[in-house]
PDB file of N, H, CA, C and O in Angstrom:
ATOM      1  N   UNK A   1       0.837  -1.169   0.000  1.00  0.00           N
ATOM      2  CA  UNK A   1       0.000   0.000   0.000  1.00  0.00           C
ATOM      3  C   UNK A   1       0.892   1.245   0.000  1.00  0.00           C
ATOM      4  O   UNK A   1       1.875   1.303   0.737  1.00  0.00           O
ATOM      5  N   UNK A   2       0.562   2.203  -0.794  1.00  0.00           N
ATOM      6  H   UNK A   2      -0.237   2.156  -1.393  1.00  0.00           H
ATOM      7  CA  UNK A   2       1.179   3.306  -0.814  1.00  0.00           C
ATOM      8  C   UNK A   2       1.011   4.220   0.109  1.00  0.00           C
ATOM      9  O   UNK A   2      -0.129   4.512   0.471  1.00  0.00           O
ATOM     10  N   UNK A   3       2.136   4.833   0.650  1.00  0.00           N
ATOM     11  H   UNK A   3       3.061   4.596   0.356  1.00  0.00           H
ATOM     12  CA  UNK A   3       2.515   5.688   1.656  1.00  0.00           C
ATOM     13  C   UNK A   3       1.284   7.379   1.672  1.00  0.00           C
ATOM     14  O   UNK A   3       1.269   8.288   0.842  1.00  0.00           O
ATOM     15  N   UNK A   4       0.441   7.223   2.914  1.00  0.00           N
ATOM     16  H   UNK A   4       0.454   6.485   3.589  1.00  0.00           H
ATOM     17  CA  UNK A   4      -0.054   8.521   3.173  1.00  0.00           C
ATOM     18  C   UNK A   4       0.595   9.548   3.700  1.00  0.00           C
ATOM     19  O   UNK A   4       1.206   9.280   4.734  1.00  0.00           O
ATOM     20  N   UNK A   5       0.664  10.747   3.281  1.00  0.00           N
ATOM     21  H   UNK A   5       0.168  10.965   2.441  1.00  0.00           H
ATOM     22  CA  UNK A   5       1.648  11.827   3.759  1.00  0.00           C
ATOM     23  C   UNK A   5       0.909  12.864   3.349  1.00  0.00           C
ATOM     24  O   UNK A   5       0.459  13.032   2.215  1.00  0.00           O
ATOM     25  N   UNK A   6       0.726  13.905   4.752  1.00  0.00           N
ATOM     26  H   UNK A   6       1.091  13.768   5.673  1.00  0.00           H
ATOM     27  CA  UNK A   6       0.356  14.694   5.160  1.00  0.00           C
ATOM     28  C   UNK A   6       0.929  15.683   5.383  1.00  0.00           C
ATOM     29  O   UNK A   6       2.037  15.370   5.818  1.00  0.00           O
ATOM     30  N   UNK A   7       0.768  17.201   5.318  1.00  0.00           N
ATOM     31  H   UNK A   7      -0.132  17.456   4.965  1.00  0.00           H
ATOM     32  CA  UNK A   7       1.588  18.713   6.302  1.00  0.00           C
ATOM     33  C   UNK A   7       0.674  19.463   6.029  1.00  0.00           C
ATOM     34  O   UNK A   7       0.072  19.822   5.017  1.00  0.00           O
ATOM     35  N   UNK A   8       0.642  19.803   7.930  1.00  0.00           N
ATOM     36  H   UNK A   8       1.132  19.512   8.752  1.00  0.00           H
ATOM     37  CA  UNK A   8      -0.271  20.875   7.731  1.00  0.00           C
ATOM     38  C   UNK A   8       0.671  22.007   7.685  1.00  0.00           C
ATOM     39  O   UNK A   8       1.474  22.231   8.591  1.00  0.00           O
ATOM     40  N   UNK A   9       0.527  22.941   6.283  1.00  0.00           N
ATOM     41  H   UNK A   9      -0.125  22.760   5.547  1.00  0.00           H
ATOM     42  CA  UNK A   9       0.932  24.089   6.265  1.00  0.00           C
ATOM     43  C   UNK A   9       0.398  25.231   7.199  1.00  0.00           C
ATOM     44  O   UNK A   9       1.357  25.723   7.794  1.00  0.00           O
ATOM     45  N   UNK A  10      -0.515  25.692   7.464  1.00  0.00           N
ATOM     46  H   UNK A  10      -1.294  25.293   6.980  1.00  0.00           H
ATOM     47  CA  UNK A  10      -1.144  26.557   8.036  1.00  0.00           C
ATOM     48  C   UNK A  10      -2.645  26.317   9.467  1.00  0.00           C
ATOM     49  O   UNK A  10      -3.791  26.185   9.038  1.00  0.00           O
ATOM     50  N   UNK A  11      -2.541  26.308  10.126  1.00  0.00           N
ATOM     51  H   UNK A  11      -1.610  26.415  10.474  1.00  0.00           H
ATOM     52  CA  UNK A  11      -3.269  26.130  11.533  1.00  0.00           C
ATOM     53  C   UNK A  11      -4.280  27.577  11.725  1.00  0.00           C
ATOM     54  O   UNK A  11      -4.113  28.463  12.563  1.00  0.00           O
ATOM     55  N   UNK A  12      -5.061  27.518  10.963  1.00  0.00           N
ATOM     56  H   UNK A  12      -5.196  26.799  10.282  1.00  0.00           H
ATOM     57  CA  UNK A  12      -6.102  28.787  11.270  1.00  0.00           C
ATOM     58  C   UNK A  12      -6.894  28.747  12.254  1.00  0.00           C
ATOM     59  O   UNK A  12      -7.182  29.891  12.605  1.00  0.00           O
ATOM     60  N   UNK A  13      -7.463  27.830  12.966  1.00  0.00           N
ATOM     61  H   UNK A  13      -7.229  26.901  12.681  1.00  0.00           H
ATOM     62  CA  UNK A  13      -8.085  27.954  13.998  1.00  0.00           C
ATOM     63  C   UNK A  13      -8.444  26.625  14.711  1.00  0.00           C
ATOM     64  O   UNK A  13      -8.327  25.588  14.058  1.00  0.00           O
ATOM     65  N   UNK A  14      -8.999  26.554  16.381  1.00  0.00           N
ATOM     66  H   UNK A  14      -9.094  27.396  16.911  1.00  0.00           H
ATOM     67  CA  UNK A  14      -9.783  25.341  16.585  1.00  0.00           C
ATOM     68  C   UNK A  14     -11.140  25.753  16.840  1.00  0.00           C
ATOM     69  O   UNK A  14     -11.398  26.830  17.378  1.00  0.00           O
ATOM     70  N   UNK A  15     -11.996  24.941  16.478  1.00  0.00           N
ATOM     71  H   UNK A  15     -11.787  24.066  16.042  1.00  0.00           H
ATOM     72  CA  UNK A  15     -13.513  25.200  16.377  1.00  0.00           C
ATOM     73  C   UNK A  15     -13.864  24.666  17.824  1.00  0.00           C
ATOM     74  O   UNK A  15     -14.518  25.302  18.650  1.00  0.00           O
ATOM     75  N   UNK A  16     -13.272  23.259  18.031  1.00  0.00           N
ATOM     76  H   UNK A  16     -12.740  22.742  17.361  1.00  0.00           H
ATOM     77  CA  UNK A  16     -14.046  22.842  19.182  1.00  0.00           C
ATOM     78  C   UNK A  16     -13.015  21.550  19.662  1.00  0.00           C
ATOM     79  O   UNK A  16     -12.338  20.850  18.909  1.00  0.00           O
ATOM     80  N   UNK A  17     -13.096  21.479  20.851  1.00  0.00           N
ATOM     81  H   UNK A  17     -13.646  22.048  21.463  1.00  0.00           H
ATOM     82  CA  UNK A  17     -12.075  20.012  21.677  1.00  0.00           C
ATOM     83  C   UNK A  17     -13.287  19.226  22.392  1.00  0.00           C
ATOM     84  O   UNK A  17     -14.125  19.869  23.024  1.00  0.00           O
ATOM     85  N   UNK A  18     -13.348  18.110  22.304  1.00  0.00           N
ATOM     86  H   UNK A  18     -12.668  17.588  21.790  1.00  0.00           H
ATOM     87  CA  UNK A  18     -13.352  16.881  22.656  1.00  0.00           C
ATOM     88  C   UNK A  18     -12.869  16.060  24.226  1.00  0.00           C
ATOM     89  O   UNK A  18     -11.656  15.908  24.373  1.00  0.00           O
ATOM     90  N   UNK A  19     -13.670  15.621  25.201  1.00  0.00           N
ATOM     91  H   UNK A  19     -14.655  15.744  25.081  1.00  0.00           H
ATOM     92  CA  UNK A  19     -13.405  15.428  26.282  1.00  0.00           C
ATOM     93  C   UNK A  19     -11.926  14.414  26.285  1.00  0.00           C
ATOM     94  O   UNK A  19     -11.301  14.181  27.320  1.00  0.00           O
ATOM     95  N   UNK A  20     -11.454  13.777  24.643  1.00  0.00           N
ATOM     96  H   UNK A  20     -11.961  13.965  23.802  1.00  0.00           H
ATOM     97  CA  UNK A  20      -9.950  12.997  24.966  1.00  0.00           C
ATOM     98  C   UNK A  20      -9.452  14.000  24.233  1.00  0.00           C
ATOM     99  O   UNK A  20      -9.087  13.472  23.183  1.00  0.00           O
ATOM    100  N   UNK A  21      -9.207  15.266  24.186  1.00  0.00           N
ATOM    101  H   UNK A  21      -9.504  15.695  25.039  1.00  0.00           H
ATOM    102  CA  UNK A  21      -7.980  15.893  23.684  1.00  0.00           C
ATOM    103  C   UNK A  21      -8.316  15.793  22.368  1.00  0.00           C
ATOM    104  O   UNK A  21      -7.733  16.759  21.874  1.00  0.00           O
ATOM    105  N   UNK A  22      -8.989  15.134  21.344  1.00  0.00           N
ATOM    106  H   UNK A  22      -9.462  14.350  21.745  1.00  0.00           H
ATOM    107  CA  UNK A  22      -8.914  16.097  19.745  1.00  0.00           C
ATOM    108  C   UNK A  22      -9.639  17.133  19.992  1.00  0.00           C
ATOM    109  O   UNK A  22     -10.382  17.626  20.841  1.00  0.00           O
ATOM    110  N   UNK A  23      -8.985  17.380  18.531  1.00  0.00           N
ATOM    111  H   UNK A  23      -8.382  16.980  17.841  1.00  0.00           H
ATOM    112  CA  UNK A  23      -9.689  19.129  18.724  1.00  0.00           C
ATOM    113  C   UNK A  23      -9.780  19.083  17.095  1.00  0.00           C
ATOM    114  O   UNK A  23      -8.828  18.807  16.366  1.00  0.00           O
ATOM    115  N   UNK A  24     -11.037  19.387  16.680  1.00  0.00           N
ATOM    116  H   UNK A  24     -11.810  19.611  17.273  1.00  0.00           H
ATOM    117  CA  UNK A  24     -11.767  19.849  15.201  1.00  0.00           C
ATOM    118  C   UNK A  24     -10.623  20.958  15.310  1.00  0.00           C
ATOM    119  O   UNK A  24     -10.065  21.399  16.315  1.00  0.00           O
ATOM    120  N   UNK A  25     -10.416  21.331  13.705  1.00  0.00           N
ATOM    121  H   UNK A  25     -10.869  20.974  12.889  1.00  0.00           H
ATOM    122  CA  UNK A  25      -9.731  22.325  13.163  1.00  0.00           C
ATOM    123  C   UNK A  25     -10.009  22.912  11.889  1.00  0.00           C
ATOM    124  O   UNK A  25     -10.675  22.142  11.196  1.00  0.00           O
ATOM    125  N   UNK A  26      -9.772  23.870  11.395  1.00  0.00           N
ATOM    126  H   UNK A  26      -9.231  24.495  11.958  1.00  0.00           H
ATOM    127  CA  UNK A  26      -9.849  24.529  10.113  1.00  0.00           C
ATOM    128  C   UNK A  26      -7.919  24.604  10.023  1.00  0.00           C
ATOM    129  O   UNK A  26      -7.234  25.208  10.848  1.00  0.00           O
ATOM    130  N   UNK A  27      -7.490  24.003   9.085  1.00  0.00           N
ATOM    131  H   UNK A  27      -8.046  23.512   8.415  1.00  0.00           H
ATOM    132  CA  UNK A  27      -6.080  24.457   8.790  1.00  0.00           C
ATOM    133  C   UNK A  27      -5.676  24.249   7.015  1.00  0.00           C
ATOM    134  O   UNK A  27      -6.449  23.631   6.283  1.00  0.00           O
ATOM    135  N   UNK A  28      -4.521  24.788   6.549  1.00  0.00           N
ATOM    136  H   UNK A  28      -3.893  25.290   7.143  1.00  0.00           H
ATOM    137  CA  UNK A  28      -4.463  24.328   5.091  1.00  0.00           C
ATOM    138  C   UNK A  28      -3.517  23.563   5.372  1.00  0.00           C
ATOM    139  O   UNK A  28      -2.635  23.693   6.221  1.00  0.00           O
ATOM    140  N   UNK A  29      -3.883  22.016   3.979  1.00  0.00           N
ATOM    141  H   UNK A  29      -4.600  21.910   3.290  1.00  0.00           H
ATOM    142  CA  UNK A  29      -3.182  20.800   4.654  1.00  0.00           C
ATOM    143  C   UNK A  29      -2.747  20.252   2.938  1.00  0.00           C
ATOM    144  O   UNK A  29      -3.476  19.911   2.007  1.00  0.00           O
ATOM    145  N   UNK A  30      -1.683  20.326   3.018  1.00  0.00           N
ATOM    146  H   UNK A  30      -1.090  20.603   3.774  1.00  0.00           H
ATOM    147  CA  UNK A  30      -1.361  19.229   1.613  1.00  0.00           C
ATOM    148  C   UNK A  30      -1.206  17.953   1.734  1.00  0.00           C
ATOM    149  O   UNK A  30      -0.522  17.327   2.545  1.00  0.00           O
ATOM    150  N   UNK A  31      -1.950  17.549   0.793  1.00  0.00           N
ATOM    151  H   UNK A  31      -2.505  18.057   0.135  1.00  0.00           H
ATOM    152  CA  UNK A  31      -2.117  15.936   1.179  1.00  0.00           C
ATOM    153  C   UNK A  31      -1.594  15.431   0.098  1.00  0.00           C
ATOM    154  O   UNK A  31      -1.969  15.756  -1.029  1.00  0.00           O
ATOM    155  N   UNK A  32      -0.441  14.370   0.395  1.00  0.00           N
ATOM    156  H   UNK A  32      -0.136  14.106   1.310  1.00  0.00           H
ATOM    157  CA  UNK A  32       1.010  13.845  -0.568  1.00  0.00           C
ATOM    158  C   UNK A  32       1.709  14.223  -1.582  1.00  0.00           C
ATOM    159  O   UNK A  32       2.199  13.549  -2.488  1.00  0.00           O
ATOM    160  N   UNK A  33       1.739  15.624  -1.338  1.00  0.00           N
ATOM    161  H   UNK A  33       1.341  16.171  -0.602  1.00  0.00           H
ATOM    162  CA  UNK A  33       2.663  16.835  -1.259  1.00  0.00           C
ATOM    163  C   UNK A  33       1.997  17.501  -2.648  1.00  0.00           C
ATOM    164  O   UNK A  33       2.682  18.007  -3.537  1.00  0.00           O
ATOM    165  N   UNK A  34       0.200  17.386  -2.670  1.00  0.00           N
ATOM    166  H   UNK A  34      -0.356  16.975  -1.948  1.00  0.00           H
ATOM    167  CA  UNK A  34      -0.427  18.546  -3.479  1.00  0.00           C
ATOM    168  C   UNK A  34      -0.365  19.654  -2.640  1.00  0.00           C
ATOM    169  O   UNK A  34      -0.303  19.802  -1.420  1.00  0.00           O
ATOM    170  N   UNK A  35      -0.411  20.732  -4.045  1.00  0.00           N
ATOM    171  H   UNK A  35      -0.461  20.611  -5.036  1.00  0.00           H
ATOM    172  CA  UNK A  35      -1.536  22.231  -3.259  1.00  0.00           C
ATOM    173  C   UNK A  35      -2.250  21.931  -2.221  1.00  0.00           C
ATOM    174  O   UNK A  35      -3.182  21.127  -2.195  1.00  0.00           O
ATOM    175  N   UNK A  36      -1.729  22.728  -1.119  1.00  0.00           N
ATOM    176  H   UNK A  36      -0.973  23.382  -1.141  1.00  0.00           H
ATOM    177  CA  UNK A  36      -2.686  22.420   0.250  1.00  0.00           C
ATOM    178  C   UNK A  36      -4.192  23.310   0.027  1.00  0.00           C
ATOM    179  O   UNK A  36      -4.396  24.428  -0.444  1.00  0.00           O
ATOM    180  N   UNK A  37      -5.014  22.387   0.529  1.00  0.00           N
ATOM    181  H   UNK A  37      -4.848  21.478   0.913  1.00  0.00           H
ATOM    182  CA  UNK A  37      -6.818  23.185   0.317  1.00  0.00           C
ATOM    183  C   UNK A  37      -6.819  23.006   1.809  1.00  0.00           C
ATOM    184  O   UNK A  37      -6.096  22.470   2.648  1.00  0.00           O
ATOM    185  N   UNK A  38      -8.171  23.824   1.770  1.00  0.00           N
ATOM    186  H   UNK A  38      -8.758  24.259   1.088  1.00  0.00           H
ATOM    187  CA  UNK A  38      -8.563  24.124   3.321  1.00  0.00           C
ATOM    188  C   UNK A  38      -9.383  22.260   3.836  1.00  0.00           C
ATOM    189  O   UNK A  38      -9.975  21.347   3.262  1.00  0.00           O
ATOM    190  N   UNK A  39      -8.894  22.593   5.232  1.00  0.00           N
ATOM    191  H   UNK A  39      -8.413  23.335   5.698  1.00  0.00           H
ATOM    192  CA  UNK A  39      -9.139  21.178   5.638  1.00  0.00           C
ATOM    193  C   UNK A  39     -10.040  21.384   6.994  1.00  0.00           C
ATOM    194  O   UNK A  39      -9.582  22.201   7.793  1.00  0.00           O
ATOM    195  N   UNK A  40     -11.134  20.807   7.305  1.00  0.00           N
ATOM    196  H   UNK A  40     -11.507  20.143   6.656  1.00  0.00           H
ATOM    197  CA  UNK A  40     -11.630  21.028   8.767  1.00  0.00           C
ATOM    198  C   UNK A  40     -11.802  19.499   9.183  1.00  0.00           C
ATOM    199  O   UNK A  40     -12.331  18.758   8.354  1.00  0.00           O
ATOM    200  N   UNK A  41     -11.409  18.992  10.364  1.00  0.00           N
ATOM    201  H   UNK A  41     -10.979  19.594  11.038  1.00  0.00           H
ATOM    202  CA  UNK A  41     -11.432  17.719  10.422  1.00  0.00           C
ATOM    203  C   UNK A  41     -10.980  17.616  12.239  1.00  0.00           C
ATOM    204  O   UNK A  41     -10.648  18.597  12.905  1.00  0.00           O
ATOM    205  N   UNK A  42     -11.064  16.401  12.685  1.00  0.00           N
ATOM    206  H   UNK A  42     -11.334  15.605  12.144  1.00  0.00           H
ATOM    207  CA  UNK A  42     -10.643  16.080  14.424  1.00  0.00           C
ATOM    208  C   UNK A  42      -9.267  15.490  13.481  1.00  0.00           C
ATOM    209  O   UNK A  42      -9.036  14.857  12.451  1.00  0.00           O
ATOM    210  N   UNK A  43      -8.352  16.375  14.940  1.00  0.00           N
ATOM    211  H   UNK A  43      -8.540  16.889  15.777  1.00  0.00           H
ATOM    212  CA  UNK A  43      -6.730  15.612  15.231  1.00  0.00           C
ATOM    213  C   UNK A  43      -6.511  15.224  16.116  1.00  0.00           C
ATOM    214  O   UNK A  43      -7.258  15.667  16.988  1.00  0.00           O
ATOM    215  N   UNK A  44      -5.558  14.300  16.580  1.00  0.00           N
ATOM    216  H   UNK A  44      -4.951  13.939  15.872  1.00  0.00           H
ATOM    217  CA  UNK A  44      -5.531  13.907  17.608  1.00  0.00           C
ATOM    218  C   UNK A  44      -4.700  14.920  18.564  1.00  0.00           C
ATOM    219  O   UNK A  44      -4.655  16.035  18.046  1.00  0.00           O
ATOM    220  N   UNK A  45      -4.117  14.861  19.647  1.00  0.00           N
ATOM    221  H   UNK A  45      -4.153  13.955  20.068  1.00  0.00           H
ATOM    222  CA  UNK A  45      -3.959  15.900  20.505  1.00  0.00           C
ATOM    223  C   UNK A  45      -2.180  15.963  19.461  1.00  0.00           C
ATOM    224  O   UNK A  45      -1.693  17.059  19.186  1.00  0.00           O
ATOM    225  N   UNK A  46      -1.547  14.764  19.078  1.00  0.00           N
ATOM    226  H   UNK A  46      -1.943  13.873  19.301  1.00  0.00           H
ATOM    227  CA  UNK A  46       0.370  15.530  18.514  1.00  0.00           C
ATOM    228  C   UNK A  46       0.025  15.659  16.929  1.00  0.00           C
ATOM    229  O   UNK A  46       0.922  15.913  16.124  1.00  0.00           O
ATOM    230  N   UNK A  47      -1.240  15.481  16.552  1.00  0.00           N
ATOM    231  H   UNK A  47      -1.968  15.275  17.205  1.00  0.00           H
ATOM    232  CA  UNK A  47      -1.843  15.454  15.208  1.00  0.00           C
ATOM    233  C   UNK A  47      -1.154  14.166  14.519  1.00  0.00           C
ATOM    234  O   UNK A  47      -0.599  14.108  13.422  1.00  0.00           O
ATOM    235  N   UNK A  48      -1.313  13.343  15.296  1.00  0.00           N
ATOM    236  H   UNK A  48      -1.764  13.390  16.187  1.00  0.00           H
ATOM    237  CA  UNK A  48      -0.619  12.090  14.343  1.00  0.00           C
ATOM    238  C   UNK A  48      -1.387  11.301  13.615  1.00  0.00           C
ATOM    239  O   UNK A  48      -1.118  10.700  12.575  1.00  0.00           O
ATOM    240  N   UNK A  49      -2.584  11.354  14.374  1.00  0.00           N
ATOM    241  H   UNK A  49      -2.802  11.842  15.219  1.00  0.00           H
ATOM    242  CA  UNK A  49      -4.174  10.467  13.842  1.00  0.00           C
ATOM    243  C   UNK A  49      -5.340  11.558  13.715  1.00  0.00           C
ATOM    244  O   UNK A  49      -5.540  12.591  14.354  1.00  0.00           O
ATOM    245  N   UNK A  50      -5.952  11.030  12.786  1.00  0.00           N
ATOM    246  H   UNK A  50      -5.789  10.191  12.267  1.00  0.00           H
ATOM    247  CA  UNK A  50      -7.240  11.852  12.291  1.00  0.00           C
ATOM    248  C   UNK A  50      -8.894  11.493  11.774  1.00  0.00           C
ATOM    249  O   UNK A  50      -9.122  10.565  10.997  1.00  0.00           O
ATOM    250  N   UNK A  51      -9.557  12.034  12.118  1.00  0.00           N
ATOM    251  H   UNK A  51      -9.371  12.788  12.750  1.00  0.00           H
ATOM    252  CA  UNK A  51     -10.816  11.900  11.632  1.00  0.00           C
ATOM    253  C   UNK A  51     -10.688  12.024  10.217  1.00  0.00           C
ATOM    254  O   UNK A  51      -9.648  12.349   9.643  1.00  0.00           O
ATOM    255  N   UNK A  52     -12.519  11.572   9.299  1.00  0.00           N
ATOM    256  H   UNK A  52     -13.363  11.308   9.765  1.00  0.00           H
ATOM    257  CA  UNK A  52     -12.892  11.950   8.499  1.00  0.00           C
ATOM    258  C   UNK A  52     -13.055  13.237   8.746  1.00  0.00           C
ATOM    259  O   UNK A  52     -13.501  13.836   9.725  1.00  0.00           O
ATOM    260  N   UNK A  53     -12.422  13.757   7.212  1.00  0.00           N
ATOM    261  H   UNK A  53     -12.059  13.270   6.417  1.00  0.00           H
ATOM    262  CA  UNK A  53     -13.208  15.291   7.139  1.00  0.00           C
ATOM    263  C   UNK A  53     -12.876  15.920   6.099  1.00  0.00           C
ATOM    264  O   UNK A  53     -12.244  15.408   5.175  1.00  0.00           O
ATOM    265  N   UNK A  54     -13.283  17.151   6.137  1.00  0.00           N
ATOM    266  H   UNK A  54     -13.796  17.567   6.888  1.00  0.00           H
ATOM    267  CA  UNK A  54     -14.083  17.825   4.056  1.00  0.00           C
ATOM    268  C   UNK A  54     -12.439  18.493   4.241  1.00  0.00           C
ATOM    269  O   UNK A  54     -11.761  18.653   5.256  1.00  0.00           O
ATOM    270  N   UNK A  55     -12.157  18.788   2.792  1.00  0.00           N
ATOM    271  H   UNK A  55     -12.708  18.658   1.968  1.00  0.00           H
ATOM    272  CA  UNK A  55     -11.270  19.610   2.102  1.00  0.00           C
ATOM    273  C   UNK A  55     -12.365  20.568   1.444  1.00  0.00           C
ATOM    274  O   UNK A  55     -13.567  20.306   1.398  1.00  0.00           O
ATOM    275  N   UNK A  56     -11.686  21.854   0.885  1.00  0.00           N
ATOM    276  H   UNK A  56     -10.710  22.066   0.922  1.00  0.00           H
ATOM    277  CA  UNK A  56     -12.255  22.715   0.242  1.00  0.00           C
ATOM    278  C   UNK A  56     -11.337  23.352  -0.160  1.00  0.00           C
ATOM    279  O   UNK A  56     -10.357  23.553   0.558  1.00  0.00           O
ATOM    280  N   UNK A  57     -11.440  23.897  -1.594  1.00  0.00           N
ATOM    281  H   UNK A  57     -12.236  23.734  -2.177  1.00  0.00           H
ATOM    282  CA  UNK A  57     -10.716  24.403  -2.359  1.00  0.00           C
ATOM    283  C   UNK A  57     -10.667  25.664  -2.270  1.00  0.00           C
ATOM    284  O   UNK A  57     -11.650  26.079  -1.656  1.00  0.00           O
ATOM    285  N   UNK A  58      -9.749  26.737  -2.708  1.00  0.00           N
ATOM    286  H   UNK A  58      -8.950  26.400  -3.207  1.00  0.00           H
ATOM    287  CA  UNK A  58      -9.926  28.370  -2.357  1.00  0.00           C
ATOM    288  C   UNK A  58     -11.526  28.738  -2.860  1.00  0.00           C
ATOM    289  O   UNK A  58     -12.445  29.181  -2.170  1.00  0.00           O
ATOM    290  N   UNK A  59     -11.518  28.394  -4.300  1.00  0.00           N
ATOM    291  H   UNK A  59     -10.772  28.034  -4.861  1.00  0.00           H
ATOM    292  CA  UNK A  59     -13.103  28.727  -4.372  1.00  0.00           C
ATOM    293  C   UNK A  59     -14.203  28.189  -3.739  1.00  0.00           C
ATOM    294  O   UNK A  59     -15.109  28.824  -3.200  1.00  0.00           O
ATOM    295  N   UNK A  60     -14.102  27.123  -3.817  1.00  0.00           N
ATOM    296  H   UNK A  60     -13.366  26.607  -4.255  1.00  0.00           H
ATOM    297  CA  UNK A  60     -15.156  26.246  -2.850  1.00  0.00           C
ATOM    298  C   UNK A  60     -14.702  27.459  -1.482  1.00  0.00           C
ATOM    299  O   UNK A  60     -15.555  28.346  -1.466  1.00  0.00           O
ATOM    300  N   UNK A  61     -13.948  27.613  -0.728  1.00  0.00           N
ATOM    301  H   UNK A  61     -13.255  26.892  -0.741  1.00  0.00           H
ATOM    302  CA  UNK A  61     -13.836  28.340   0.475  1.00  0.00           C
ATOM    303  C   UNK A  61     -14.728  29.937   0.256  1.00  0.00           C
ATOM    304  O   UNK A  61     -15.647  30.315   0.983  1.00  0.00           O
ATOM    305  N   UNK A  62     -14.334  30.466  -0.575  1.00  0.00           N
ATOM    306  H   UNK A  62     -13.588  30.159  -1.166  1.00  0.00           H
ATOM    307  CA  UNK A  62     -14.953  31.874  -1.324  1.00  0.00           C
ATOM    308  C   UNK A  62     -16.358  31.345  -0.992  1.00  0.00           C
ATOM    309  O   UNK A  62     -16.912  31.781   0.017  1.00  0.00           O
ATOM    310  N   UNK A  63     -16.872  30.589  -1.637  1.00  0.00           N
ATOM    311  H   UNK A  63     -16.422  30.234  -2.457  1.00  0.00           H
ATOM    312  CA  UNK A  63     -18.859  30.294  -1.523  1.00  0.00           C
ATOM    313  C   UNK A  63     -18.731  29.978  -0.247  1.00  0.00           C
ATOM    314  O   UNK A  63     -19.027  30.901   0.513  1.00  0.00           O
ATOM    315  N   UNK A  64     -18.390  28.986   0.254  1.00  0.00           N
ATOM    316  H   UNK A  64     -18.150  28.237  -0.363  1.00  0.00           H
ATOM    317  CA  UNK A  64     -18.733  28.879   1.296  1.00  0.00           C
ATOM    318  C   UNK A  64     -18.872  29.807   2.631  1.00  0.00           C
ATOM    319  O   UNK A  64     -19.666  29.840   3.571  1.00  0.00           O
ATOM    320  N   UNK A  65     -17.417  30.732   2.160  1.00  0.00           N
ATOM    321  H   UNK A  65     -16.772  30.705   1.396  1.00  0.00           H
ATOM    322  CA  UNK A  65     -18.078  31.769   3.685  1.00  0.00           C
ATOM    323  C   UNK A  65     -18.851  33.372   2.501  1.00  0.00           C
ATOM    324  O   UNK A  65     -18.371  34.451   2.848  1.00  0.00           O
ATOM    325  N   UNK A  66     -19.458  33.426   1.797  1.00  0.00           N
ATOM    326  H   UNK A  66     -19.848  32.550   1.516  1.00  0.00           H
ATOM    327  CA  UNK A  66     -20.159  33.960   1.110  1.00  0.00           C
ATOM    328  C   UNK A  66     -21.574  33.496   1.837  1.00  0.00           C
ATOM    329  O   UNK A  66     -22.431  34.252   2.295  1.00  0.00           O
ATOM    330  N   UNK A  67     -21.582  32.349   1.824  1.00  0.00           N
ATOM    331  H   UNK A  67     -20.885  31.735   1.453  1.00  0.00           H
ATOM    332  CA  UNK A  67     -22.900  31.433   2.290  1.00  0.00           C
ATOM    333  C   UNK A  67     -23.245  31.646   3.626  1.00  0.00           C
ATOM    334  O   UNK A  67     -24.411  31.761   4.002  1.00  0.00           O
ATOM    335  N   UNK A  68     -22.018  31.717   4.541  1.00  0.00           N
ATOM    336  H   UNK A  68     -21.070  31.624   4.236  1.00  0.00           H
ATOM    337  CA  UNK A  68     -22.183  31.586   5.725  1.00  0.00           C
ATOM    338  C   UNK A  68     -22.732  33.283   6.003  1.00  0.00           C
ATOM    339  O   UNK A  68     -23.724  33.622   6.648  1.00  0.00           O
ATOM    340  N   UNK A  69     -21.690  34.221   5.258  1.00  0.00           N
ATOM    341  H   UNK A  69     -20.884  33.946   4.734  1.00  0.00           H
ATOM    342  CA  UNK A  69     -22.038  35.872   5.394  1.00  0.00           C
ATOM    343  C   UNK A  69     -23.820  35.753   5.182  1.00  0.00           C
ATOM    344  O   UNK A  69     -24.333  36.367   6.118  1.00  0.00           O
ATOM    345  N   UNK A  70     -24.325  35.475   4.746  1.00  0.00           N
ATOM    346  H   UNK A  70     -23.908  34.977   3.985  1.00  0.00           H
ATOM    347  CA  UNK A  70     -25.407  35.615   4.574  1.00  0.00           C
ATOM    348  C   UNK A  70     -26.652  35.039   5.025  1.00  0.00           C
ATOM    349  O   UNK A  70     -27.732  35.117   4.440  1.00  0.00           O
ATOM    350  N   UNK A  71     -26.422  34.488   6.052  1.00  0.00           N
ATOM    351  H   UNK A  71     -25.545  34.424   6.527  1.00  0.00           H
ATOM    352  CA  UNK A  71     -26.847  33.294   7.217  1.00  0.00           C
ATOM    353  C   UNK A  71     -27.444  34.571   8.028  1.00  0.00           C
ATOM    354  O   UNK A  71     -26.819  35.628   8.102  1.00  0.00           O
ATOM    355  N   UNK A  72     -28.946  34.331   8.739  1.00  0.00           N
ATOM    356  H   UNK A  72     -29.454  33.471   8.680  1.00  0.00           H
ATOM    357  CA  UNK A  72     -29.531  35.468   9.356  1.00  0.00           C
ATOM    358  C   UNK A  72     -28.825  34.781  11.075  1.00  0.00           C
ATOM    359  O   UNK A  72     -28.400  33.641  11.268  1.00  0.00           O
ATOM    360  N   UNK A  73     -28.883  35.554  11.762  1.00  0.00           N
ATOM    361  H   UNK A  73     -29.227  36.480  11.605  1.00  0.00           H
ATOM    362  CA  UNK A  73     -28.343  35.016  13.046  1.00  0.00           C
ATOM    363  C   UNK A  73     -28.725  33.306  13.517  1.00  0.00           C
ATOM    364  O   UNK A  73     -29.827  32.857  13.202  1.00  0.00           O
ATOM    365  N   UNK A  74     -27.845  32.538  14.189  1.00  0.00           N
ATOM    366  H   UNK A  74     -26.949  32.902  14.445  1.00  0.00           H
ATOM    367  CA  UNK A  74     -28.060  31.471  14.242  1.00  0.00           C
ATOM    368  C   UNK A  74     -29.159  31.176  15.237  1.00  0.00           C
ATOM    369  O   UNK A  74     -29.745  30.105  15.078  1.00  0.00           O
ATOM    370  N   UNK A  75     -29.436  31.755  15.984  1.00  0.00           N
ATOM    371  H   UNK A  75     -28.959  32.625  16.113  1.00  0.00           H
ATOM    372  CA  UNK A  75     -30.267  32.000  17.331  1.00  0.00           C
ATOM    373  C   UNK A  75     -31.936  31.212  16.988  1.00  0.00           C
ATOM    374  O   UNK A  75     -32.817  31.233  17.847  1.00  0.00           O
TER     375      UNK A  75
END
């Protein structure tokens, strides 16, 4: 099986932690050494292991917080 390889270039934020230490994230992540896209997903607490989770591309990112701007309060 061929080798998975990961770097997260950029760590933009944590959304939310988990009573064992992951913590959901938004970061840009190249995955086996493509263009890194935006990644939100659970890491483990040294980021060695990981959840499922979405990639999004700069444009895909553009709509998406376009989408979110326009969201009436969540309340």
């Amino acid at each position: 099986m061929a080798e998975f390889k990961w770097e997260i270039v950029q760590s933009i934020g944590v959304l939310s932690e988990n009573a064992r230490g992951w913590t959901k994230e938004l970061n840009l992540v190249s995955w086996n050494e493509r263009p890194a896209k935006f990644d939100i997903r659970e890491w483990s607490p040294d980021h060695g292991s990981m959840n499922k989770g979405l990639t999004f591309t700069q444009e895909e990112m553009e709509t998406l917080k376009e989408l979110l701007n326009g969201l009436e309060d969540l309340d």
